[in-house]
C-alpha positions in Angstrom: 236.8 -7.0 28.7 236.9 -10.3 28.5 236.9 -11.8 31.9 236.0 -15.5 32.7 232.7 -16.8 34.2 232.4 -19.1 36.9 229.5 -21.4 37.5 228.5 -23.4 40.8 228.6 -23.0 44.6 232.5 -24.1 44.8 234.0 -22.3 42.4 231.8 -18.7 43.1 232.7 -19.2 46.9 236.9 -19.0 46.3 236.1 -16.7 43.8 234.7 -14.2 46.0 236.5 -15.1 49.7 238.1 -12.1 50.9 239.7 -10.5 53.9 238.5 -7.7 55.7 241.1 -6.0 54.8 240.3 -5.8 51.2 238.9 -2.4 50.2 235.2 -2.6 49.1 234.9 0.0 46.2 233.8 0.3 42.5 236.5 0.7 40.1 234.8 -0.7 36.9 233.1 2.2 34.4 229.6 1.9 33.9 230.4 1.0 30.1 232.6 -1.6 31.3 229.6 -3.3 33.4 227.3 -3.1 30.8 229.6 -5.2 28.2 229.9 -8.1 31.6 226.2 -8.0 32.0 225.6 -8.7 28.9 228.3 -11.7 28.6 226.6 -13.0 31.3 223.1 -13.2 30.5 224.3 -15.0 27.0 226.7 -17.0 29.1 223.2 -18.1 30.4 221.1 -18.2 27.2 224.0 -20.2 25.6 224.2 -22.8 28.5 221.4 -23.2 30.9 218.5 -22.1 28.7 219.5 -24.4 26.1 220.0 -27.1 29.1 216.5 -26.9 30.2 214.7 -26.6 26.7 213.7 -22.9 27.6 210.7 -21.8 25.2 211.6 -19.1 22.7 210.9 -15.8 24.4 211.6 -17.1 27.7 214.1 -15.1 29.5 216.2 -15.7 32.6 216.1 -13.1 35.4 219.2 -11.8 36.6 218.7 -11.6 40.9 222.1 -10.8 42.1 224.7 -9.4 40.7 229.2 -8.7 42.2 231.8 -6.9 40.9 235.2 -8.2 41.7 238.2 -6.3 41.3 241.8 -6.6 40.7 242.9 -5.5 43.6 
């Protein structure tokens, strides 16, 4: 899986606008979330950590987290 990441308020925002229509359900497997987590949190170290000097060891928190599906 290898899905693009999206950055800032803008871009998340149209990401994510739906309709209520849409059906809210999880489709992914669990093994299939755990490769996107990951992805993401070196999306992070590989960007942001590096952008703020981030001491070795340091590492970020992950406080939300949304599946979006092909629907």
């Amino acid at each position: 899986m290898e899905a693009k990441i999206v950055t800032g308020p803008d871009v998340i925002a149209t990401s994510v606008r739906s309709t209520p229509s849409v059906p809210r359900r999880c489709v992914m497997q669990k093994d299939a979330l755990v490769l996107a987590r990951t992805q993401v949190e070196r999306h992070i170290k590989d960007t942001y950590m590096k952008k703020v000097n981030a001491p070795v060891g340091v590492r970020p928190i992950l406080k939300c987290w949304m599946e979006l599906s092909e629907a």
